[in-house]
C-alpha positions in Angstrom: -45.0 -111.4 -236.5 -44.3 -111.4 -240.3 -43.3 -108.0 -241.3 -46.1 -106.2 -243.7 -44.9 -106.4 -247.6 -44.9 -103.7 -249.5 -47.9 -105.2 -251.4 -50.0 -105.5 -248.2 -48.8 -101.3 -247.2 -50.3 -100.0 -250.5 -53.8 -101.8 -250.2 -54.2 -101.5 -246.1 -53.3 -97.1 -246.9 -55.4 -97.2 -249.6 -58.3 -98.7 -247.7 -57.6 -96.5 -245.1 -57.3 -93.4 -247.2 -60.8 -94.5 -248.5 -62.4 -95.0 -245.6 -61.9 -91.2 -244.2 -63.3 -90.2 -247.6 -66.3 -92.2 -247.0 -66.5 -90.8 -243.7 -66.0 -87.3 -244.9 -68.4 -88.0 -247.7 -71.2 -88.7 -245.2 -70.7 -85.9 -242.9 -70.3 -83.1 -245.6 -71.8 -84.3 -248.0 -74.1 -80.9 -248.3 -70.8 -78.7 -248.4 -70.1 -76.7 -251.7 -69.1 -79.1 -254.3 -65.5 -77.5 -254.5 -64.6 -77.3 -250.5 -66.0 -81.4 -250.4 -63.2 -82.1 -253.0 -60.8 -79.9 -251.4 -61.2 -81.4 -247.9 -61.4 -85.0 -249.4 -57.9 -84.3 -251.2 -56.7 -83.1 -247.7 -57.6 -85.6 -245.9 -56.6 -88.6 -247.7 -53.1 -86.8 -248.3 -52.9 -86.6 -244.5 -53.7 -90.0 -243.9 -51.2 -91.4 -246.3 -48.2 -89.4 -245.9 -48.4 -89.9 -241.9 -48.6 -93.8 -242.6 -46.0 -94.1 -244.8 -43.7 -91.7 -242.8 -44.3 -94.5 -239.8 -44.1 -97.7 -242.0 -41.6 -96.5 -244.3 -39.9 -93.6 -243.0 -36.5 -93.7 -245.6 -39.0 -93.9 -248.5 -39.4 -90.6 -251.0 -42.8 -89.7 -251.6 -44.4 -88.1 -255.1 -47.8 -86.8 -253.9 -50.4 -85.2 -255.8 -51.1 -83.0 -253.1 -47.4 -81.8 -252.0 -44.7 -79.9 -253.9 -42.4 -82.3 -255.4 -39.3 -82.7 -253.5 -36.5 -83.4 -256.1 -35.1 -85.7 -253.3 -37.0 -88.7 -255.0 -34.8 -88.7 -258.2 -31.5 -89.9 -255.4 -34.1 -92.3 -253.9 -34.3 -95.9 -254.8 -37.8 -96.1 -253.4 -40.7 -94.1 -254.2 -44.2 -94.2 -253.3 -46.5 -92.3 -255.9 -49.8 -91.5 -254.0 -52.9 -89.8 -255.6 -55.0 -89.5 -252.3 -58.1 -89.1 -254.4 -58.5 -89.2 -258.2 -61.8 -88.0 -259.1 -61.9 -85.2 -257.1 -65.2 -84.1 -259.2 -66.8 -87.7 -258.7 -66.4 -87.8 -255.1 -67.9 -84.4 -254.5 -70.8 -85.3 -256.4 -73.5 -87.5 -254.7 -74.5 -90.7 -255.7 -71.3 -91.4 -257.8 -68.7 -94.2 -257.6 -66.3 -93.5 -260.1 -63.6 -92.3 -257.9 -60.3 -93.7 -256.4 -57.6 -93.9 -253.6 -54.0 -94.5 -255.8 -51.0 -95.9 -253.9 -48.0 -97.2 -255.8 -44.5 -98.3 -255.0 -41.3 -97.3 -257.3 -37.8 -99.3 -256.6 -35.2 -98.5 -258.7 -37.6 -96.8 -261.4 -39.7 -100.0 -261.7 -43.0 -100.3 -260.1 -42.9 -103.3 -257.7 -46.4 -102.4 -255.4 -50.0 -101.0 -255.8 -53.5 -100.8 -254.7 -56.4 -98.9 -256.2 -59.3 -98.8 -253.5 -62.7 -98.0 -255.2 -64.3 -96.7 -251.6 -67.9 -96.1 -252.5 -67.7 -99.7 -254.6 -66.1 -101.1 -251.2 -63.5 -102.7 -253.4 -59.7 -102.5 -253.3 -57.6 -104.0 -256.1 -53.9 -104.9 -255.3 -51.0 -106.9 -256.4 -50.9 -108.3 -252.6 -53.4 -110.9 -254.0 -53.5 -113.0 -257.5 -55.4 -111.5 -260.0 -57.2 -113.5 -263.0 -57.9 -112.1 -266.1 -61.5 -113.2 -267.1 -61.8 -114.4 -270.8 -62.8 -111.6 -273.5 -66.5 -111.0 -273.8 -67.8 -111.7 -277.3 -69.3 -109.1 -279.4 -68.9 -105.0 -279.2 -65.5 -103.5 -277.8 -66.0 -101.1 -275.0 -63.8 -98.5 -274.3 -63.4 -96.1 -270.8 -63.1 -92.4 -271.6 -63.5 -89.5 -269.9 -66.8 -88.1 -269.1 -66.2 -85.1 -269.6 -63.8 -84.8 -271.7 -62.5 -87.9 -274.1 -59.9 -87.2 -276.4 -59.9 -87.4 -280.0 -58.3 -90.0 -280.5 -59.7 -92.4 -278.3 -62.8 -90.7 -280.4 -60.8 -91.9 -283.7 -60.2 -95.4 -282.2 -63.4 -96.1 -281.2 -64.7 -94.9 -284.7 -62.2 -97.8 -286.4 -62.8 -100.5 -284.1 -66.7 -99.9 -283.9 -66.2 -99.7 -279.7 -68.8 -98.8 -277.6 -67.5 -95.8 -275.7 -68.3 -95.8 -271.6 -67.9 -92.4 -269.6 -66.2 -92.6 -266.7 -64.7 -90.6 -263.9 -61.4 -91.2 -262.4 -58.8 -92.8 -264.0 -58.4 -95.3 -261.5 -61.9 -96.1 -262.0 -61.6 -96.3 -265.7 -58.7 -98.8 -265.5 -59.8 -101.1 -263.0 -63.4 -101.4 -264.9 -61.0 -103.4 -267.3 -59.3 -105.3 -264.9 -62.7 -106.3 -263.1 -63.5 -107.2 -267.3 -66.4 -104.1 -267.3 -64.2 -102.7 -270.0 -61.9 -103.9 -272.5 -59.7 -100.6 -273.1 -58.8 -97.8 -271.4 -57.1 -94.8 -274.0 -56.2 -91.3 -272.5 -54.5 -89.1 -273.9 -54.0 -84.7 -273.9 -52.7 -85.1 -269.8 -51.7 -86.8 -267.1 -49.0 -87.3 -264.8 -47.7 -90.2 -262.6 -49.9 -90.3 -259.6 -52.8 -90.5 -262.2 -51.6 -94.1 -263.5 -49.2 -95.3 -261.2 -51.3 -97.5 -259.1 -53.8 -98.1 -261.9 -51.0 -99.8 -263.9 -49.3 -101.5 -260.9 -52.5 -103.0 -260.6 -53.3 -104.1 -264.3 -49.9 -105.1 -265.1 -50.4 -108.0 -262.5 -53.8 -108.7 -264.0 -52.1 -109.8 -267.5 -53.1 -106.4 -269.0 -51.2 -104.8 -272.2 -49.6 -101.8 -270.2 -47.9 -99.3 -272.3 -47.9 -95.0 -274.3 -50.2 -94.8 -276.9 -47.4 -95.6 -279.3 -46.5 -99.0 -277.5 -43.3 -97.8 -275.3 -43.1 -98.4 -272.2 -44.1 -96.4 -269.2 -41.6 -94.9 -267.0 -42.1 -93.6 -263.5 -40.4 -91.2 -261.2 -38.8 -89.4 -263.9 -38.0 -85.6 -263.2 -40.7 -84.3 -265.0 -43.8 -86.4 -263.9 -46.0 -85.4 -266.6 -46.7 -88.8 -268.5 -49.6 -87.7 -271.1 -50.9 -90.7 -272.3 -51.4 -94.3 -271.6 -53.0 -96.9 -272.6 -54.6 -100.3 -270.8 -56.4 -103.0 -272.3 -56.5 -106.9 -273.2 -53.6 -108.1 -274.9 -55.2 -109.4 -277.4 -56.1 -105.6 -278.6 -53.0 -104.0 -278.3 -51.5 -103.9 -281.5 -53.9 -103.1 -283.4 -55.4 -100.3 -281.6 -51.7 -99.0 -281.2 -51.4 -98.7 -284.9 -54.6 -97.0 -285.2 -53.3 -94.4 -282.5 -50.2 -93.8 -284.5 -52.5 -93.3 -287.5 -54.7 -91.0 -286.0 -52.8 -87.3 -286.1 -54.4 -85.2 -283.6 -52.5 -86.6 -280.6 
């Protein structure tokens, strides 16, 4: 039997990962708000770290939902898990916008991810060959935050006459621009690597611009994994919103 790639791991855990969320979902789905999200984040952690501790036992693991053993930075392969993103979303019913993130570091380059939208019964992965559908005339839309969108995706917006679209997780947000829903995704004010990880795995293969706000290039597995900002989007947009994010101050 052909042994699994590393490509195939990351979107059969992340489908896997979603699916107990589901299940959770549906079973206590009238729990408090905050134990839902708790239980979800347990859960999917579980389900992930056990899998890749059976698949791929010598591999360091950088887990939103663990203490981060310094053992990574001495480890040439690192998976970087958010076992839900959108812990808010997923507690709340009816909504979509939440994610499974599972990505792959080797030798500080990311090499591997999936990004399973459960309750859109989607997974996007770099195991399969992604097309990046032609730009859709007329206003610019942008993925923020719901809740809270910085200001200078606010400024952006404001310069390139966008359309901004509120959103919950990150991984949500970023694959509504790989899927073509969305034709930038600008955070900035906090995040770290589990957040984007995957997300950027995923629309690097896509033939998305990848990169900080002020075009450089982002770095994983790093001993601080706090990685603030990040922008996604088409190409064919990245330079010029990057200069208007240098020209915008508050960030």
């Amino acid at each position: 039997m052909t042994p699994e790639t590393d490509h195939e791991l990351a979107a059969r855990l992340a489908e896997k990962a979603g699916g107990v969320l589901l299940d959770l979902r549906s079973t206590r789905g009238d729990q408090d708000p905050k134990a839902l999200g708790k239980a979800g984040d347990a859960a999917s952690h579980q389900v992930l770290i056990t899998a890749l501790a059976d698949s791929r036992r010598d591999d360091a693991i950088l887990s939103e939902e663990a203490a981060d053993d310094q053992v990574r930075l001495k480890s040439r392969r690192v998976w970087i898990i958010d076992p839900l993103d959108g812990t808010r979303e997923f507690a709340e019913k009816g909504r979509a916008d939440w994610a499974v993130h599972v990505a792959l570091v080797a030798d500080g380059e990311l090499v591997a991810g999936a990004v399973a939208l459960p309750a859109q019964r989607m997974t996007l992965t770099t195991a399969t060959a992604l097309v990046l559908k032609p730009p859709t005339p007329g206003t610019i839309r942008m993925l923020v935050s719901r809740t809270r969108p910085p200001a200078v995706a606010l400024d952006v917006a404001r310069e390139l006459n966008a359309e901004l679209v509120p959103m919950g997780s990150a991984g949500a947000k970023a694959m509504a621009v790989v899927l073509g829903a969305g034709d930038v995704y600008l955070h900035a004010g906090g995040q770290y690597e589990w957040d984007s990880a995957a997300p950027v795995a995923v629309a690097t293969a896509a033939g998305l611009h990848v990169s900080r706000l002020d075009g450089s290039p982002l770095q994983y597995n790093q001993p601080n994994p706090w990685l603030p900002d990040l922008l996604i989007c088409r190409p064919e947009l990245a330079v010029p919103i990057i200069a208007l994010a240098q020209a915008a101050a508050e960030w």
